[in-house]
C-alpha positions as CSV (number, residue, x, y, z in Angstrom):
1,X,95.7,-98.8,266.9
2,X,93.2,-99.2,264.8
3,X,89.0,-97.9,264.3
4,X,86.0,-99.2,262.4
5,X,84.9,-97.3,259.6
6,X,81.2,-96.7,259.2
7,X,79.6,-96.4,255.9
8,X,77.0,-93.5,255.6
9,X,75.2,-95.4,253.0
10,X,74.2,-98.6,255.5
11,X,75.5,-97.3,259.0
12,X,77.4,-100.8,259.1
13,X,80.9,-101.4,259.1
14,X,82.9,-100.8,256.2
15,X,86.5,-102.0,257.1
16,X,88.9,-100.7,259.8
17,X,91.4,-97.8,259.6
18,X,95.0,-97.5,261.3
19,X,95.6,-94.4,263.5
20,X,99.3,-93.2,264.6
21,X,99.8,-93.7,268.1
22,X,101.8,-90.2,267.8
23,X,98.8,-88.5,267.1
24,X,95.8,-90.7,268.3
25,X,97.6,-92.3,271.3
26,X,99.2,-89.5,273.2
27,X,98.7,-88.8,276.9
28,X,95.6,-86.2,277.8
29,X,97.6,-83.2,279.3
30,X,94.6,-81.2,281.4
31,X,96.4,-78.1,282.3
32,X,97.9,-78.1,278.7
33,X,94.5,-78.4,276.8
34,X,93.0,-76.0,279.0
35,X,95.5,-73.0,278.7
36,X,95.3,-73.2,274.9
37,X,91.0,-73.8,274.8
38,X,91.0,-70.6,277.1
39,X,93.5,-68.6,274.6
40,X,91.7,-69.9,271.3
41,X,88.2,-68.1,273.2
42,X,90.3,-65.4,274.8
43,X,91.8,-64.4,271.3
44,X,88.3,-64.1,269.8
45,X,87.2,-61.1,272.1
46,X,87.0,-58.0,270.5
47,X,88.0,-55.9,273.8
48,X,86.3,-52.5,272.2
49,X,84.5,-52.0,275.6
50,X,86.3,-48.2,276.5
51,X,83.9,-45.3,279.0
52,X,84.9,-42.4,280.1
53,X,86.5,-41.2,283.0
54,X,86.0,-38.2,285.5
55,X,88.2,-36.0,283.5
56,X,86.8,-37.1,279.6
57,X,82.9,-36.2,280.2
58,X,82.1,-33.0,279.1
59,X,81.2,-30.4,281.7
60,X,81.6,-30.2,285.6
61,X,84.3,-27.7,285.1
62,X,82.0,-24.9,287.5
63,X,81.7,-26.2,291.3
64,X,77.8,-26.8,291.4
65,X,77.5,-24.8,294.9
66,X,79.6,-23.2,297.3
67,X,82.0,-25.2,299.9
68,X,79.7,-24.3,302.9
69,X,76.4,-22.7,304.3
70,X,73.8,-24.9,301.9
71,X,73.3,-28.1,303.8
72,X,73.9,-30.2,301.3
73,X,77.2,-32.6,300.9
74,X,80.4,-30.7,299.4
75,X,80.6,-31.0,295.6
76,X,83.5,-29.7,293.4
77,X,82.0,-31.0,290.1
78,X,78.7,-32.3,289.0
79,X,80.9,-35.1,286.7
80,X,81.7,-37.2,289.7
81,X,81.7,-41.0,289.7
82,X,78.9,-40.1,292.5
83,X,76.8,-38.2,290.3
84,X,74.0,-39.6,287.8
85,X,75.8,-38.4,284.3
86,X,79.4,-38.2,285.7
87,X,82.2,-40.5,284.4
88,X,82.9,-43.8,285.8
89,X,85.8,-44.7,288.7
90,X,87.5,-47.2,287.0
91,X,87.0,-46.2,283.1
92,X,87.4,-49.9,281.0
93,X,90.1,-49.1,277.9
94,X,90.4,-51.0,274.8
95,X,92.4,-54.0,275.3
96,X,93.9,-57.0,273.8
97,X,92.8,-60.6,275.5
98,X,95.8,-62.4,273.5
99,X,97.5,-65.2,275.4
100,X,100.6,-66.7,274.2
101,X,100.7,-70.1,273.5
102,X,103.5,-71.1,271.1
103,X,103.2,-73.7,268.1
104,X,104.0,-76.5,269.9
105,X,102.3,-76.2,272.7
106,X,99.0,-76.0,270.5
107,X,100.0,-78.8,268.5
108,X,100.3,-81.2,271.8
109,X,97.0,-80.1,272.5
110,X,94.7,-80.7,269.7
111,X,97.3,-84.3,269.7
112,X,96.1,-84.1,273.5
113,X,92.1,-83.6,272.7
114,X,92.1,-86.2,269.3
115,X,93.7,-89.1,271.5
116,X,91.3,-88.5,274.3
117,X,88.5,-88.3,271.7
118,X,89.3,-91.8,270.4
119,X,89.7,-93.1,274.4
120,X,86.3,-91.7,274.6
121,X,84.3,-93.8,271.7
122,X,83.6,-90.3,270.6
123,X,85.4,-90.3,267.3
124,X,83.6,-91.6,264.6
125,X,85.0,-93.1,261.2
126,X,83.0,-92.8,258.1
127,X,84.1,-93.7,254.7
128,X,82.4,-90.4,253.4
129,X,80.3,-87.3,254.4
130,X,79.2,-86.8,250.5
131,X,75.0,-86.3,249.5
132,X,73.7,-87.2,247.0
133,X,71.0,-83.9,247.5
134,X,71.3,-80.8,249.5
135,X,68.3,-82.0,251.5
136,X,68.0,-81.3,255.2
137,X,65.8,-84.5,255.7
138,X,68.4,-86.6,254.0
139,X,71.3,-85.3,256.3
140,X,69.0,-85.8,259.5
141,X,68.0,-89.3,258.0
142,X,72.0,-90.2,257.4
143,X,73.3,-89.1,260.9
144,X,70.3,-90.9,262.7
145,X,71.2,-94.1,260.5
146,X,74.7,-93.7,262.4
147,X,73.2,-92.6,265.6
148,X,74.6,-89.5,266.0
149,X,72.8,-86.3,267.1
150,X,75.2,-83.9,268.9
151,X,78.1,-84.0,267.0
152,X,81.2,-82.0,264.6
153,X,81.5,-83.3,261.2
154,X,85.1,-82.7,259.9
155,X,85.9,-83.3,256.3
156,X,88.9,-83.1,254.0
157,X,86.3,-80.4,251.9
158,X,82.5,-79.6,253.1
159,X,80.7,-80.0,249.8
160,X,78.0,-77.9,248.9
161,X,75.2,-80.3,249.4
162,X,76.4,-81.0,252.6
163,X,76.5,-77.5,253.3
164,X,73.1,-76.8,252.6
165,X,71.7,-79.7,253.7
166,X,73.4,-79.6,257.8
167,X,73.3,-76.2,258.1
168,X,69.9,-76.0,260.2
169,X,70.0,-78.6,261.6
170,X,70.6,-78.4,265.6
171,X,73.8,-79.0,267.4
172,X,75.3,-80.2,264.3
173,X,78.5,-78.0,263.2
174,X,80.8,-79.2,259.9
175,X,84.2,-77.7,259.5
176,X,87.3,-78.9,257.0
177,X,90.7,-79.9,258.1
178,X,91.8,-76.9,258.4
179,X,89.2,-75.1,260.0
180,X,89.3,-77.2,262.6
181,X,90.5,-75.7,266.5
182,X,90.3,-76.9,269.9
183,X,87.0,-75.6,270.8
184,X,85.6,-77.2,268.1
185,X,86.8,-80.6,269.1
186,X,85.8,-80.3,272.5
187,X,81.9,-78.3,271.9
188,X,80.3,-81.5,270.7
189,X,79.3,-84.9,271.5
190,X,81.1,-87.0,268.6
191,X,83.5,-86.0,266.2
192,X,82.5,-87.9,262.3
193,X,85.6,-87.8,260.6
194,X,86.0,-88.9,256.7
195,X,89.2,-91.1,256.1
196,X,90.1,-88.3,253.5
197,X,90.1,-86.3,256.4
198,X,91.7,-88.2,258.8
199,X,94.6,-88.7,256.9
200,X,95.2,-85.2,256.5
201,X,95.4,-84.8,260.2
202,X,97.8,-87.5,261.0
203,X,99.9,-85.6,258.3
204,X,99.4,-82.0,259.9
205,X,100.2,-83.0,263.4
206,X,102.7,-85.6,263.4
């Protein structure tokens, strides 16, 4: 299998690139990719929320009026769920959102999401993501030259004009090799990879 590489310079082709079928070609799993994008955004929750129950807010200890004779509905404590100020039914407790998903099964995934990237037309080739300034209207003029506006730009090293220069730009996001997740992959549009880059991730998930 092979894909044209663009050249950032000219936004014409520049030569073609081989891809392994064990990484580029694989079959898109569904459930798979799913389970582990759900566990990647599961894992990032802090789970902090905690409230108190019935018996943790302070007071209610004294029955706010007697059993019978005032009229009014029975009461044994002015802390009741019920009650504006009292604790809450079902109290929330600190808790972990971790999903297991081994090594493997992560690795067939982002194999999964890559292969059905480059089904897609939405992986993009480019000989190299460097600039020459860290100008914001240069990057916007070099990712209009290659018609790309939504899109993940994946490198084997974000440089720092590149850095400075994307950062504001909308829906535009840059991560290196090794940053790189399945949410990531399947937030944007297109996916620009370097051939630096690509290279590396035939090595990482063969």
């Amino acid at each position: 299998m092979e894909l044209q590489v663009q050249s950032i310079s000219s936004g014409t082709a520049a030569g073609n690139v081989a891809l392994s079928d064990e990484v580029f070609g694989t079959d898109f799993n569904e459930g798979l990719v799913h389970q582990v994008v759900t566990a990647y955004m599961a894992a990032g929750r802090a789970g902090t929320k905690a409230q108190k129950s019935r018996a943790e807010v302070a007071g209610g200890g004294r029955k706010p009026w007697r059993q019978k004779g005032t009229g009014r509905a029975r009461a044994g404590t002015i802390r009741s769920p019920l009650w504006r100020g009292g604790g809450r039914a079902f109290a929330a407790r600190p808790r972990s959102f971790e999903q297991k998903v081994n090594r493997k099964m992560y690795r067939a995934a982002l194999r999964a999401i890559l292969s059905e990237l480059v089904r897609q037309d939405r992986l993009v080739v480019v000989d190299d993501l460097q600039l020459a300034e860290p100008k914001t209207k240069l990057a916007v003029a070099t990712l209009a030259r290659l018609g790309l506006h939504d899109v993940l730009l994946v490198s084997d090293e974000i440089s720092e004009n590149l850095f400075l220069a994307a950062r504001n730009i909308p829906h535009v996001g840059m991560a290196d090799v090794g940053a790189i997740d399945p949410v990531l992959l399947v937030s944007y549009d297109k996916v620009v990879v370097t051939q630096k880059a690509l290279e590396k991730l035939e090595a990482m998930f063969k």
